[in-house]
C-alpha positions in Angstrom: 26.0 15.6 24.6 26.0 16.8 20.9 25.4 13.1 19.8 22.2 12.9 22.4 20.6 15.8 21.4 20.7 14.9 17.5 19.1 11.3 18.2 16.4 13.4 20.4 16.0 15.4 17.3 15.7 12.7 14.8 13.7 10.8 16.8 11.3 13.2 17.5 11.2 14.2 13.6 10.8 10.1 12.5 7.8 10.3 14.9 6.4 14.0 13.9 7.1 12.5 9.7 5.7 9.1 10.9 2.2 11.1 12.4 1.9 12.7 8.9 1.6 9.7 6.8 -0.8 7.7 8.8 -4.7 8.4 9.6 -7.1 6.6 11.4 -10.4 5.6 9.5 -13.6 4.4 12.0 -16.1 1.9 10.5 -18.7 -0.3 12.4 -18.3 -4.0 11.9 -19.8 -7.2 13.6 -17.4 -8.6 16.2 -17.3 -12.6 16.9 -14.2 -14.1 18.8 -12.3 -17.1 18.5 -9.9 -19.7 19.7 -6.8 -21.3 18.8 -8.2 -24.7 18.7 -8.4 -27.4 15.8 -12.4 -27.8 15.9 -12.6 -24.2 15.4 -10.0 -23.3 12.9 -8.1 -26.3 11.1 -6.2 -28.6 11.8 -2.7 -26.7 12.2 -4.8 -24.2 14.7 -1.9 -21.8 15.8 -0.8 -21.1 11.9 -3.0 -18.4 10.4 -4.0 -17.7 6.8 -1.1 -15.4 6.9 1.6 -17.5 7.6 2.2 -16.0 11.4 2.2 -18.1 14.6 -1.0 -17.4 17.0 0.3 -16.9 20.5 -2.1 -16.3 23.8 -2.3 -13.5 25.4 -1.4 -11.6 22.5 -4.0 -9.5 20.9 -4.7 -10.3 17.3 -7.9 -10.1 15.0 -9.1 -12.0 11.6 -11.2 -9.4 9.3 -13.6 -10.5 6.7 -11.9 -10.5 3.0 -14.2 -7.6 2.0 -12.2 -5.4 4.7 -8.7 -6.5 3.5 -10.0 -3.8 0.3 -10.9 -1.3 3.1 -6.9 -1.2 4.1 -7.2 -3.7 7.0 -4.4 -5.5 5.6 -1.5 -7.4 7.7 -0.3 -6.4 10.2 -2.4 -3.1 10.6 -3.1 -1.4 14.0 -6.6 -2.0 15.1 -8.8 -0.1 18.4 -12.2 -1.9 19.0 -13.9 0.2 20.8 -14.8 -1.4 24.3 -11.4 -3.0 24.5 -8.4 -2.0 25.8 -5.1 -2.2 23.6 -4.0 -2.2 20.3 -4.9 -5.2 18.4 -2.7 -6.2 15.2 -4.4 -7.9 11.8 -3.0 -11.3 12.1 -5.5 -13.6 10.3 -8.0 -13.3 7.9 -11.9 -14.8 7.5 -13.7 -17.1 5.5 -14.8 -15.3 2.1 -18.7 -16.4 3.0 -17.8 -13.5 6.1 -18.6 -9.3 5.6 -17.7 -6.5 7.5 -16.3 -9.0 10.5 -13.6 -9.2 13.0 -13.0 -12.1 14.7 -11.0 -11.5 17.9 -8.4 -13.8 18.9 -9.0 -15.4 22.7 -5.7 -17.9 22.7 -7.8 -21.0 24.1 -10.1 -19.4 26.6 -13.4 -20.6 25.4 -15.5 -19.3 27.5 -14.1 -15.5 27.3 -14.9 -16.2 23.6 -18.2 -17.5 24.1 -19.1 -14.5 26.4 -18.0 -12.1 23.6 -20.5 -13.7 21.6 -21.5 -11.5 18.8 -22.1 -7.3 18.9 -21.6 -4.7 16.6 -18.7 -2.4 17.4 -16.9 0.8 16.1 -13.3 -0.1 15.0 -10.2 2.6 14.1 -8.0 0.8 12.2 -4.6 3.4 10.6 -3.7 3.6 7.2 -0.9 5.1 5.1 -2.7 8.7 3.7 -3.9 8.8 0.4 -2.9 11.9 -2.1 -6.7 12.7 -1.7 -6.5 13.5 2.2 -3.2 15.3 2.3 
């Protein structure tokens, strides 16, 4: 019993300690979508810049290089705003791109297609700088 409520209490602390050094920043960025497929990427098309394996049905973005500066780095939690879920930053853009996400769409063309191109609000969370404690 003892044993359970420490683990409850650590757990909940890890979690309270956890909230206190992450914020969540909002910028607008133009959002494009993509595919997993060789004409569209290269010619490995499920490898991305980073080294990690695309899967479908997993939700992943590529951000423009300028926004890896912005704290969009790997692996950062993402919320584009009109889409459900948490996306994770799993690829990154050609330099010629600014201010972009490209969302990943496994091989569904045509949801990709009907994305098209929009400007949207994203919340991405970074660590909390020594200015905004």
């Amino acid at each position: 019993m003892y044993a359970f409520v420490l683990v409850c209490l650590l757990s909940f602390n890890c979690r309270e300690e956890e909230a206190n050094v992450y914020e969540w920043k909002t910028i607008e960025v133009t959002a494009t979508a993509y595919n997993s497929l060789a004409y569209q990427t290269s010619s490995n098309p499920h490898i991305t810049a980073f080294g990690d394996s695309l899967k479908p049905g997993l939700r992943y973005i590529a951000v423009s290089r300028n926004l890896l500066k912005e704290g969009l780095v790997h692996n950062t939690p993402v919320k584009i705003e009109g889409v459900e879920g948490t996306y994770l930053v799993k690829d990154k853009m050609n330099k010629r791109w600014v201010n972009r996400i490209d969302i990943y769409m496994g091989t569904d063309v045509k949801a990709a297609k009907n994305w098209g191109r929009r400007k949207v609000n994203i919340s991405y969370r970074v660590e909390k700088t020594n200015d905004s404690l």
